[in-house]
DRENKE-832969 format. One record per residue (C-alpha): residue number from 1; residue in one letter; chain; x, y, z. Coordinates in steps of 0.1 Angstrom, whole numbers, plus 2048, in hexadecimal, padded with zeros to 3 digits. Example, Ala and Ser with C-alpha at 12.3 -4.5 7.8 and 13.67 -1.06 7.14 Angstrom:
# residues 2
<kolvex:1	dolo:a	fidren:A	xx:87B	yy:7D3	zz:84E> .
<kolvex:2	dolo:s	fidren:A	xx:889	yy:7F5	zz:847> .
# end
This chain:
# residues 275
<kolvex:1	dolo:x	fidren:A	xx:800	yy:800	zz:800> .
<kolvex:2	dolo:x	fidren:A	xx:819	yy:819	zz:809> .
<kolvex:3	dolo:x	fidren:A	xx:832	yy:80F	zz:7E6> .
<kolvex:4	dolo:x	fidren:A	xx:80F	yy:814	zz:7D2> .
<kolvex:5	dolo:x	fidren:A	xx:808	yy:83A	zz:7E5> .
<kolvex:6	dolo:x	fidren:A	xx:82D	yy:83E	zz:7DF> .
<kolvex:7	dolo:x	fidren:A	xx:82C	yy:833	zz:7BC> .
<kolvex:8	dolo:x	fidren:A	xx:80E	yy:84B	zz:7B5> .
<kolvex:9	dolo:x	fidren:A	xx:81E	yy:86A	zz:7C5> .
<kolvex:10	dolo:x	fidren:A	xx:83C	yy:864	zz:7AC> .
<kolvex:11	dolo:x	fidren:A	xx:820	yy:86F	zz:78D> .
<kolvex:12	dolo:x	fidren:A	xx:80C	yy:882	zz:7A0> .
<kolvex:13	dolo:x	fidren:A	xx:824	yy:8A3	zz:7A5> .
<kolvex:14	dolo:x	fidren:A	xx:830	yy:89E	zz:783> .
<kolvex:15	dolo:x	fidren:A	xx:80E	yy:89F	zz:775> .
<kolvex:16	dolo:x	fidren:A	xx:807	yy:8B9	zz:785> .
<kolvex:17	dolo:x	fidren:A	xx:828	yy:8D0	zz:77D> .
<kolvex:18	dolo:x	fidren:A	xx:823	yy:8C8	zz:759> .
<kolvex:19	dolo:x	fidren:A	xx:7FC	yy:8D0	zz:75B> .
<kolvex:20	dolo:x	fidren:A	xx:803	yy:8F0	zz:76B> .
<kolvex:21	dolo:x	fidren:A	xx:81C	yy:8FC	zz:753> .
<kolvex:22	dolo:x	fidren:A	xx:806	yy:8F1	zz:734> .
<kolvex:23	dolo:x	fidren:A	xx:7E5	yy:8FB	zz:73E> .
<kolvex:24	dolo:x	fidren:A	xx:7E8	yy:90E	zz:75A> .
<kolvex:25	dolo:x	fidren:A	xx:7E6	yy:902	zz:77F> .
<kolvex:26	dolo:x	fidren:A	xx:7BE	yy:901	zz:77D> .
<kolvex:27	dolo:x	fidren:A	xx:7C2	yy:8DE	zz:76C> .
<kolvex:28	dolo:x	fidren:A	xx:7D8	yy:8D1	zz:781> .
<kolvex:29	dolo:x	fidren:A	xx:7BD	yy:8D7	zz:79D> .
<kolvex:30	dolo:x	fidren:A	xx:7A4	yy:8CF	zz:783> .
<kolvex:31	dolo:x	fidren:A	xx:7B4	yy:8AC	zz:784> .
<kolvex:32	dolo:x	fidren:A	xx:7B8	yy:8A5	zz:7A5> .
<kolvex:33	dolo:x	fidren:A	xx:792	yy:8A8	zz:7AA> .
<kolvex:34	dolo:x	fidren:A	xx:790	yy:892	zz:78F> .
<kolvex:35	dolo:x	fidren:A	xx:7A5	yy:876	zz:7A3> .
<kolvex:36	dolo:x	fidren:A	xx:791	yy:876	zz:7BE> .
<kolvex:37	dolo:x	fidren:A	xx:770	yy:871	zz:7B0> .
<kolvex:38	dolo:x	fidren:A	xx:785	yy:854	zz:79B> .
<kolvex:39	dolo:x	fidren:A	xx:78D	yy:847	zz:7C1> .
<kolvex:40	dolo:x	fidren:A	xx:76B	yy:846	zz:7CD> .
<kolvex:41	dolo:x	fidren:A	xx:760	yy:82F	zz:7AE> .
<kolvex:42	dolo:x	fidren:A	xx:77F	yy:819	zz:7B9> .
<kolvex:43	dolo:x	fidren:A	xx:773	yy:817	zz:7DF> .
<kolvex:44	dolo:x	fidren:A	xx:74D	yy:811	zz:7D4> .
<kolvex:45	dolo:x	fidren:A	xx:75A	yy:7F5	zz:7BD> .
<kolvex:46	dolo:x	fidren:A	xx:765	yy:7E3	zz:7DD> .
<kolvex:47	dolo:x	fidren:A	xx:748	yy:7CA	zz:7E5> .
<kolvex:48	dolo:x	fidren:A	xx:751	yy:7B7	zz:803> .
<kolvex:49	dolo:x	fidren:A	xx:73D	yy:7BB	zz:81D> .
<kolvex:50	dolo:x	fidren:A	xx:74F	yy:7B8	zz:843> .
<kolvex:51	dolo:x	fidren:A	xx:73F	yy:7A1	zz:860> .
<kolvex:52	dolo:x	fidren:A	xx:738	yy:7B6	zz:87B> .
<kolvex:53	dolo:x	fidren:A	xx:737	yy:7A7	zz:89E> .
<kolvex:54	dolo:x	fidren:A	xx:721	yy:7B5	zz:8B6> .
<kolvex:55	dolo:x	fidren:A	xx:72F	yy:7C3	zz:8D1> .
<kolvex:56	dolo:x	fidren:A	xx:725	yy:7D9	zz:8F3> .
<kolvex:57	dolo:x	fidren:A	xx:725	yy:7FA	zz:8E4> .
<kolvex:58	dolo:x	fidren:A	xx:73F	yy:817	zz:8F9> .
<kolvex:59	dolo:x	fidren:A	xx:736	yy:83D	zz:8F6> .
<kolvex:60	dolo:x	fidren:A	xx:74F	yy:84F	zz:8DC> .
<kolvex:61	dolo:x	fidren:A	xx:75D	yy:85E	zz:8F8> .
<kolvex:62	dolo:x	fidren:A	xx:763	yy:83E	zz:90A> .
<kolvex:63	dolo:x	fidren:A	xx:777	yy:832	zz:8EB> .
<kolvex:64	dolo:x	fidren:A	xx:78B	yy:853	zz:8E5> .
<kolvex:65	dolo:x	fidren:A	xx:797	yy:850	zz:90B> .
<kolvex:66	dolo:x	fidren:A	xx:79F	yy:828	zz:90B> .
<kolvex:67	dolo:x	fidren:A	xx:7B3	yy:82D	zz:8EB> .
<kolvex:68	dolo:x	fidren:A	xx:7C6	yy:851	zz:8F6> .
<kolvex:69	dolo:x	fidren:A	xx:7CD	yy:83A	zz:91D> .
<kolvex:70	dolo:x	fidren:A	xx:7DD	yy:81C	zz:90D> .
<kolvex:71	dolo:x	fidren:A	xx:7F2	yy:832	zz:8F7> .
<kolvex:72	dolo:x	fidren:A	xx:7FF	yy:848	zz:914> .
<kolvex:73	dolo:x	fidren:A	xx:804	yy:82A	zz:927> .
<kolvex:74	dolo:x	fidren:A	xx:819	yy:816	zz:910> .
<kolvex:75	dolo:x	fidren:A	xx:83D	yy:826	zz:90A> .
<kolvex:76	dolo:x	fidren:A	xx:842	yy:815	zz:8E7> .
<kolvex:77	dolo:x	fidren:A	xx:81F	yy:828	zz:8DA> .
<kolvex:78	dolo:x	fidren:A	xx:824	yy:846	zz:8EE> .
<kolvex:79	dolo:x	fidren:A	xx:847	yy:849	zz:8E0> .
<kolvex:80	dolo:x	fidren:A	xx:841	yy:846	zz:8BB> .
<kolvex:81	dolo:x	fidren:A	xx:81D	yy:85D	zz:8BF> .
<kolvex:82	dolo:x	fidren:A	xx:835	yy:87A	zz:8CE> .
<kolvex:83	dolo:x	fidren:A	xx:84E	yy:875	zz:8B4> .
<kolvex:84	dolo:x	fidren:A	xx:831	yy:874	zz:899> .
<kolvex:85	dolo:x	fidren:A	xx:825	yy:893	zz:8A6> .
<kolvex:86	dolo:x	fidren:A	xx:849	yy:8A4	zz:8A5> .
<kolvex:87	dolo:x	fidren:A	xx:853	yy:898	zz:889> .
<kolvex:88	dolo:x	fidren:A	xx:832	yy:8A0	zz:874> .
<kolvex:89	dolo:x	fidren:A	xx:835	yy:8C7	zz:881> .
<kolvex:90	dolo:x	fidren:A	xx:85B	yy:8C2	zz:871> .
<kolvex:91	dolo:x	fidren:A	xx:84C	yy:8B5	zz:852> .
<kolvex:92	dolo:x	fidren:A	xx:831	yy:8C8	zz:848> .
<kolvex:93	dolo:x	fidren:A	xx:841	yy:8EC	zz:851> .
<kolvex:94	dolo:x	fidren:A	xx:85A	yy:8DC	zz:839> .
<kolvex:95	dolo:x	fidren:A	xx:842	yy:8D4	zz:81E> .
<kolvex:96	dolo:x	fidren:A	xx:82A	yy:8F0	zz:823> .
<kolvex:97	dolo:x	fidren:A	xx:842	yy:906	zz:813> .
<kolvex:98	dolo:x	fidren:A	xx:857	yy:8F2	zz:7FD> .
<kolvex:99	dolo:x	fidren:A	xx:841	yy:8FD	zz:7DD> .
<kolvex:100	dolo:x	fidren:A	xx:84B	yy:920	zz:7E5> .
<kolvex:101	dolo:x	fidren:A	xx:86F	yy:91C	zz:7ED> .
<kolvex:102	dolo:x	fidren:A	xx:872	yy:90A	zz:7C8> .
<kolvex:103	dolo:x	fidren:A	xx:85F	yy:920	zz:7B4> .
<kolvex:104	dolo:x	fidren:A	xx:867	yy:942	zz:7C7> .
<kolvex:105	dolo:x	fidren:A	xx:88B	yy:93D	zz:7DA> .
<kolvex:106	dolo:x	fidren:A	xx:898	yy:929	zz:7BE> .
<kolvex:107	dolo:x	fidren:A	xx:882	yy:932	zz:7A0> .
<kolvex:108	dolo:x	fidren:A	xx:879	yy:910	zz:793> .
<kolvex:109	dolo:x	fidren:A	xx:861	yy:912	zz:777> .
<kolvex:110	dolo:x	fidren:A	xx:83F	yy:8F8	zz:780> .
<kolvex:111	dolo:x	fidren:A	xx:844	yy:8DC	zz:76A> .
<kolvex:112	dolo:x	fidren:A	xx:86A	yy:8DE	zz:77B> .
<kolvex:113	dolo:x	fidren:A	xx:857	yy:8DE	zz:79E> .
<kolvex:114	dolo:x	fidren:A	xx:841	yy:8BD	zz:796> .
<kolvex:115	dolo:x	fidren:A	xx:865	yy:8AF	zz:78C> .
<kolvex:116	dolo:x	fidren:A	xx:87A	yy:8B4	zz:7A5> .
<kolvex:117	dolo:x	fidren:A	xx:85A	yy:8A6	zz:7BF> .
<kolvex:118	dolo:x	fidren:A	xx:855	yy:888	zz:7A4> .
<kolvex:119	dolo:x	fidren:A	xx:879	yy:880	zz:7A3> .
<kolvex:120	dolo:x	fidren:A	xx:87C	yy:886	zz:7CD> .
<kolvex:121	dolo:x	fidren:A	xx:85C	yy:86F	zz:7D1> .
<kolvex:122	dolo:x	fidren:A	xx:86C	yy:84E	zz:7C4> .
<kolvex:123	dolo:x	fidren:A	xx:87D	yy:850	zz:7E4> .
<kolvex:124	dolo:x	fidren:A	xx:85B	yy:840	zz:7F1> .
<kolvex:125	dolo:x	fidren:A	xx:85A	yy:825	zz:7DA> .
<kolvex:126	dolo:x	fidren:A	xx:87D	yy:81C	zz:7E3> .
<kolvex:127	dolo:x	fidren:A	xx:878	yy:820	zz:80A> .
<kolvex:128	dolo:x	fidren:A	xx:85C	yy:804	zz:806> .
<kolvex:129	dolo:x	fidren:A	xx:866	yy:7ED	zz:7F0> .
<kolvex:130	dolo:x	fidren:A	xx:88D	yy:7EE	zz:808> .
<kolvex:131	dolo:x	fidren:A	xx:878	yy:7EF	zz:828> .
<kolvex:132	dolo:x	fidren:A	xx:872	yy:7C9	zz:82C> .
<kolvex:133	dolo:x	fidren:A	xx:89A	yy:7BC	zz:829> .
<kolvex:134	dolo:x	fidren:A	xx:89F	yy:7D5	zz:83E> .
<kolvex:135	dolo:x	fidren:A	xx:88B	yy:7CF	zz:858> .
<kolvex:136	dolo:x	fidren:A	xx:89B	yy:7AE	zz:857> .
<kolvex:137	dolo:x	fidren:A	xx:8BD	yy:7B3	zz:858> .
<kolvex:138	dolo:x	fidren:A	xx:8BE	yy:7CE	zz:876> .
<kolvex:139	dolo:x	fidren:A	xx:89A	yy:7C6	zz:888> .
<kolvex:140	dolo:x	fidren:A	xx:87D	yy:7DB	zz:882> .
<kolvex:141	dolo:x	fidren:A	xx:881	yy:7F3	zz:8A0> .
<kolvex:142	dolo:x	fidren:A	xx:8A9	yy:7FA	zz:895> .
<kolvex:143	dolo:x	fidren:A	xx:899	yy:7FB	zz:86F> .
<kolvex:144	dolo:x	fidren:A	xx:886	yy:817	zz:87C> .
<kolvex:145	dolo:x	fidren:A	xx:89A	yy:82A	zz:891> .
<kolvex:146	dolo:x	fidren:A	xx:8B5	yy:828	zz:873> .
<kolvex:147	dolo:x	fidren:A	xx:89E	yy:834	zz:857> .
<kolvex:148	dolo:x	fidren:A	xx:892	yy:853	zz:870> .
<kolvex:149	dolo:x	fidren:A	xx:8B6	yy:859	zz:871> .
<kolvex:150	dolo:x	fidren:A	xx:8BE	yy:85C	zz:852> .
<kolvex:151	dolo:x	fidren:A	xx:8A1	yy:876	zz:84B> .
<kolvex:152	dolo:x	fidren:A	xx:8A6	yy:88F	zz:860> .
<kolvex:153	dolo:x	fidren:A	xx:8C6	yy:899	zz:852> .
<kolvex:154	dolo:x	fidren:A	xx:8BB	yy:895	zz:82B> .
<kolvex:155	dolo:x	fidren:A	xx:8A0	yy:8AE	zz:835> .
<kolvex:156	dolo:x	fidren:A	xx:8C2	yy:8C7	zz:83D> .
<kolvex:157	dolo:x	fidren:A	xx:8CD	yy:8C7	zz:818> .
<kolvex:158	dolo:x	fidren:A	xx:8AC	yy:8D7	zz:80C> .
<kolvex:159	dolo:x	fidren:A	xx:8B4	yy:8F9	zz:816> .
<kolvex:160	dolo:x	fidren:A	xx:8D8	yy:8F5	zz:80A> .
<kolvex:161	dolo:x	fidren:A	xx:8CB	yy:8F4	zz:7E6> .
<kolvex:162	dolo:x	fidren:A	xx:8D2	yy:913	zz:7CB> .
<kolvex:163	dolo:x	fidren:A	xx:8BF	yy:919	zz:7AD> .
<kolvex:164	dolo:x	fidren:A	xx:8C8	yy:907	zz:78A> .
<kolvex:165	dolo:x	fidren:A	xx:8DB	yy:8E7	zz:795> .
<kolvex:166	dolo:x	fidren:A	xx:8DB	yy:8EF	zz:7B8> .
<kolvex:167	dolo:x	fidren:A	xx:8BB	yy:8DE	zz:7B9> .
<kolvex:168	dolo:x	fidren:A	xx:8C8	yy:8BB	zz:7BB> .
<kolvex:169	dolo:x	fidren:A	xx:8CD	yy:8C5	zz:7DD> .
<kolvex:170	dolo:x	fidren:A	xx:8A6	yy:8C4	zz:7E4> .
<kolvex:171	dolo:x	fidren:A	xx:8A2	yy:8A4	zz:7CB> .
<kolvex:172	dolo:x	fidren:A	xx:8BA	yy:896	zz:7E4> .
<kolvex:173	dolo:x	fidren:A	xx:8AB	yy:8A0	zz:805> .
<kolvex:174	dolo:x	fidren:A	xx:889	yy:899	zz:7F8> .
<kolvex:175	dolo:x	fidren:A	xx:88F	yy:871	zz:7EB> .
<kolvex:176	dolo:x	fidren:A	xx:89E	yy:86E	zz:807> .
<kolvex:177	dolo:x	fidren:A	xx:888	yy:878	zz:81E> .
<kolvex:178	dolo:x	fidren:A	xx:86B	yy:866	zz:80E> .
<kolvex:179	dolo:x	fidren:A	xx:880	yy:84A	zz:80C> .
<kolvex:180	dolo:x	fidren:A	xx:885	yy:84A	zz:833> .
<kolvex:181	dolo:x	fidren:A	xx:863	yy:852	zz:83C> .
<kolvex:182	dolo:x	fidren:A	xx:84E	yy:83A	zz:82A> .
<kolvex:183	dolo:x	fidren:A	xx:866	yy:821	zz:836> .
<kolvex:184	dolo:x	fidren:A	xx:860	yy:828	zz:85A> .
<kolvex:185	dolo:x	fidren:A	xx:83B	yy:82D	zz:854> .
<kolvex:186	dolo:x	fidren:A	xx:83C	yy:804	zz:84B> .
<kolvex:187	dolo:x	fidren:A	xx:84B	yy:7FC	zz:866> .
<kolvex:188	dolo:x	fidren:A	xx:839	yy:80F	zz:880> .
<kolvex:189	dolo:x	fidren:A	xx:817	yy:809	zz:873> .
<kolvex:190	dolo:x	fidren:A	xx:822	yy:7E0	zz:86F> .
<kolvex:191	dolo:x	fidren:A	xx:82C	yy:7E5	zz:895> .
<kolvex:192	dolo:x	fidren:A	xx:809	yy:7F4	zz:89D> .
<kolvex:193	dolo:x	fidren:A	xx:7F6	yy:7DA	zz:88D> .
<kolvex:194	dolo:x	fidren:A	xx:808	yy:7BC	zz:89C> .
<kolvex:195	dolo:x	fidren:A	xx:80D	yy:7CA	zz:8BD> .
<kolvex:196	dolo:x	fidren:A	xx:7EE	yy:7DB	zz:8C6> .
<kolvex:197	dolo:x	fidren:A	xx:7CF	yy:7C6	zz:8D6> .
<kolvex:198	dolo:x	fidren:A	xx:7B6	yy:7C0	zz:8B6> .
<kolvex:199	dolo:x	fidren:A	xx:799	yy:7CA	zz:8CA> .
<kolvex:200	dolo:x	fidren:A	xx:7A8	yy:7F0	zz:8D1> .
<kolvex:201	dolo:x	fidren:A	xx:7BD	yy:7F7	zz:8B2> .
<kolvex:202	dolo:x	fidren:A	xx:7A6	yy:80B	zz:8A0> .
<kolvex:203	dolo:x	fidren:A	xx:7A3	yy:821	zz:8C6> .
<kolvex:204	dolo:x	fidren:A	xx:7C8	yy:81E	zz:8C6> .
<kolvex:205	dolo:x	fidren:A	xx:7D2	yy:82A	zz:8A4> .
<kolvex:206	dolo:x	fidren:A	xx:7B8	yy:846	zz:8A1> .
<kolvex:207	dolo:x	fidren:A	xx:7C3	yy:852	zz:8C4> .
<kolvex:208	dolo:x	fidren:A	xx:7E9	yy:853	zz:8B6> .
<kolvex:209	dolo:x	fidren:A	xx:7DA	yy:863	zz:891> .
<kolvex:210	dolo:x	fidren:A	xx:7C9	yy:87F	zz:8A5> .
<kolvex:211	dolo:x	fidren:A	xx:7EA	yy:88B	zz:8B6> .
<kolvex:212	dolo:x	fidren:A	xx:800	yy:888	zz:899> .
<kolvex:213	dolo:x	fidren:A	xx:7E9	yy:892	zz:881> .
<kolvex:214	dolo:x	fidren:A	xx:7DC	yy:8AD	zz:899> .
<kolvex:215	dolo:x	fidren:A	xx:801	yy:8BE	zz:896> .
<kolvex:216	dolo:x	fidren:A	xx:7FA	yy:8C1	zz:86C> .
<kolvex:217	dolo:x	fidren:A	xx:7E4	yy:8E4	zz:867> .
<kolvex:218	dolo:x	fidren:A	xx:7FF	yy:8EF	zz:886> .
<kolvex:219	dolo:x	fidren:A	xx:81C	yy:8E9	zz:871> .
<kolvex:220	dolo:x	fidren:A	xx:80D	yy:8F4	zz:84F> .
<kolvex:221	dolo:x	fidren:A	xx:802	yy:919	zz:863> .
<kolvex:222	dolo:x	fidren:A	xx:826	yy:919	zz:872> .
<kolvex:223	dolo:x	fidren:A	xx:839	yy:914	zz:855> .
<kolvex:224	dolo:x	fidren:A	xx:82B	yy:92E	zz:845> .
<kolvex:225	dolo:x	fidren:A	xx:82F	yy:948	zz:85D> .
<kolvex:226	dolo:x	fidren:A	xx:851	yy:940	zz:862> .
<kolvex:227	dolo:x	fidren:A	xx:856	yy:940	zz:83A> .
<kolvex:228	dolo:x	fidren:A	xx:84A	yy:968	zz:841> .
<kolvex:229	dolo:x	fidren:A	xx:85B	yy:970	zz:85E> .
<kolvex:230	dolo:x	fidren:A	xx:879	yy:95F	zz:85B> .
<kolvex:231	dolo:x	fidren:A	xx:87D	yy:954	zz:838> .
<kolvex:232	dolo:x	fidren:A	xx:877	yy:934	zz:824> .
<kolvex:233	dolo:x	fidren:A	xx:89B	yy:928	zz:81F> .
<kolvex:234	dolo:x	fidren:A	xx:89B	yy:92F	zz:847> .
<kolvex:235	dolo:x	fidren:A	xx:87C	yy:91E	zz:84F> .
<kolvex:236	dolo:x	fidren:A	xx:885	yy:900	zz:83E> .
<kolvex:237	dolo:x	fidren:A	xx:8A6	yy:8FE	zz:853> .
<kolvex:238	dolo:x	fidren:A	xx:892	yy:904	zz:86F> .
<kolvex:239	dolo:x	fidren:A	xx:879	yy:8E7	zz:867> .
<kolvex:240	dolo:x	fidren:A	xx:899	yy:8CC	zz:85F> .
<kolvex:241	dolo:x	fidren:A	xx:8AB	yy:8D7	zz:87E> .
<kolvex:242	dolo:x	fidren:A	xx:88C	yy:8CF	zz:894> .
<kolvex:243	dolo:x	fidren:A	xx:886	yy:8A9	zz:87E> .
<kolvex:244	dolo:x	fidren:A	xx:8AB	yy:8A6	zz:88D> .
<kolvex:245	dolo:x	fidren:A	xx:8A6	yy:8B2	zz:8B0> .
<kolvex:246	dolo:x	fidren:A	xx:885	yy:89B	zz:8AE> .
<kolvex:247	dolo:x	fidren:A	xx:89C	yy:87A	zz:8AB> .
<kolvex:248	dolo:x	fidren:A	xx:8A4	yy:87F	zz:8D0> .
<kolvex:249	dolo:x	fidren:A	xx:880	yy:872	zz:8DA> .
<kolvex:250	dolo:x	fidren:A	xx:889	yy:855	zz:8CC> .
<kolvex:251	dolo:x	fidren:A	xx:8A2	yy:84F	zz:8E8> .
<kolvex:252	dolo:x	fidren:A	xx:889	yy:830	zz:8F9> .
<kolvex:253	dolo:x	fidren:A	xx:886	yy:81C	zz:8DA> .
<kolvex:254	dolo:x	fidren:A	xx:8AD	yy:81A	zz:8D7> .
<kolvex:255	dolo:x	fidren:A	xx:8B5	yy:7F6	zz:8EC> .
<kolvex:256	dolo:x	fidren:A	xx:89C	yy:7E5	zz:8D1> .
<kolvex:257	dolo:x	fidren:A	xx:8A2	yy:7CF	zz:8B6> .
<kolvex:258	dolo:x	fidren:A	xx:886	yy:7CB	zz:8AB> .
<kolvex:259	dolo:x	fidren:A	xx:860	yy:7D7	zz:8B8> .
<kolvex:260	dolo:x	fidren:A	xx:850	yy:7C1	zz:8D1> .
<kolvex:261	dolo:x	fidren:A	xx:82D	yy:7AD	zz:8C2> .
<kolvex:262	dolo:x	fidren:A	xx:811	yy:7A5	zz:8D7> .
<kolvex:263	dolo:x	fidren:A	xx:7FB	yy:786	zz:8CB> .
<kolvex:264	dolo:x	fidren:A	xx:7D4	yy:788	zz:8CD> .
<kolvex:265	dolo:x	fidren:A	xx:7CD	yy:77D	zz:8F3> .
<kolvex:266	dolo:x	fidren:A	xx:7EB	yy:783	zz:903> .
<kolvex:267	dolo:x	fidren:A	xx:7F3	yy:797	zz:91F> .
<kolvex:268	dolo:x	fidren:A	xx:800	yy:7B7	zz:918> .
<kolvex:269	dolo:x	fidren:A	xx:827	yy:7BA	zz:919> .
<kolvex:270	dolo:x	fidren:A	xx:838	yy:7CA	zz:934> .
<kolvex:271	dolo:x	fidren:A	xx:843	yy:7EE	zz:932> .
<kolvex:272	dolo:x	fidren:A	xx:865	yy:7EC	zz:938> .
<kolvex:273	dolo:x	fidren:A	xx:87C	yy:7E9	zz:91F> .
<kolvex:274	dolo:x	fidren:A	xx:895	yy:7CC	zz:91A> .
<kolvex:275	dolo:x	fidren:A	xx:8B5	yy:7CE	zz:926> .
# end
């Protein structure tokens, strides 16, 4: 799932770039509206129908709290939600004015902009097709810790870039910060899913979307500002230096190999963490 999203965010900036030059950037939105009514036929195509068992139904606000008390109480979910939330605020004040610092800062033209995001996206489809060997080879919690490693200071050589070739620079720190990222997003949501009780994942996950999502329209407002106040080149080292400072959160995850699992109808694990 993540190499097809990956796969499909290669074409999509490209498209888009070359739309925007050709036609004007009213297509390229024109388009886009188009794919998403093309996804709705997709998902109504989908005919299986889902056995539902009955169960004692809990007020929403029940849920909400049983999901957001088993994540603060376990130190592998709490750990990855806080670096989630950090790291999201990193990313999106990063991305939230990457159009502007290509275009304006470095003058790219738009079908050079869908490019250089094209080109930087295979990173994703590389990240998930390498995640597997190497979750293998180092564990899946060292996998993890090594591909957030290795993002935080590709996301440094975007603001080193200069107009005309300079811009390999951002190619560079864009691939390989997809590459990275999707990697890590395998591996953490694989952990999730195999270690979480069945009966509370969905409270669980949602409980962990709403604080690292929640941090999104945050960054997105932030990054602009700052692009205003301070500057976008600045911003954007601003945004990378705090994805590196992030990696110190990480600090209780670094005496794994690989991420516990807990099997359906076992006890929960202990807290501590091994020696």
């Amino acid at each position: 799932l993540q190499g097809s999203e990956s796969a499909t965010e290669v074409a999509g900036p490209g498209l888009a770039g070359l739309l925007a030059q050709a036609f004007g950037p009213v297509s390229g939105i024109l388009a886009d509206a188009i794919s998403f009514g093309v996804s709705v036929g997709f998902v109504r195509a989908i005919r299986t129908r889902e056995t539902v068992v009955p169960a004692e139904r809990t007020p929403l606000r029940g849920q909400i709290a049983e999901g957001l008390r088993f994540v603060v109480n376990d130190r592998y979910l709490r750990t990855l939600t806080v670096f989630g939330a950090v790291s999201n605020i990193a990313l999106t004040g990063y991305g939230s004015i990457q159009i502007v610092f290509l275009s304006r800062t470095l003058g790219a033209p738009p079908g050079l902009v869908g490019l250089v995001l094209a080109v930087a996206a295979t990173g994703g489809v590389l990240g998930a097709a390498l995640v597997g060997r190497l979750g293998s080879r180092l564990g899946t919690a060292r996998a993890f810790l090594v591909c957030e490693a290795f993002v935080a200071p590709m996301g440094l050589l975007g603001p080193l870039s200069r107009p005309g070739w300079g811009l390999v620079l951002y190619v560079l720190a864009l691939f390989g910060v997809c590459t990275g990222l999707i990697a890590s997003n395998i591996l953490t949501t694989t952990f999730r899913q195999q270690y979480c009780p069945p009966e509370l994942f969905g409270r669980i996950n949602s409980s962990a979307a709403i604080v690292n999502y929640g941090t999104i329209p945050l960054a997105g407002v932030l990054g602009g500002a700052l692009g205003e106040a301070i500057g976008v080149r600045e911003t954007l080292w601003v945004m990378a230096g705090v994805l590196l400072a992030a990696l110190v959160l990480l600090a209780p995850l670094a005496k794994l190999r690989d991420f516990p699992v807990r099997a359906a109808g076992r006890p929960p694990l202990p807290q501590s963490l091994p020696t």
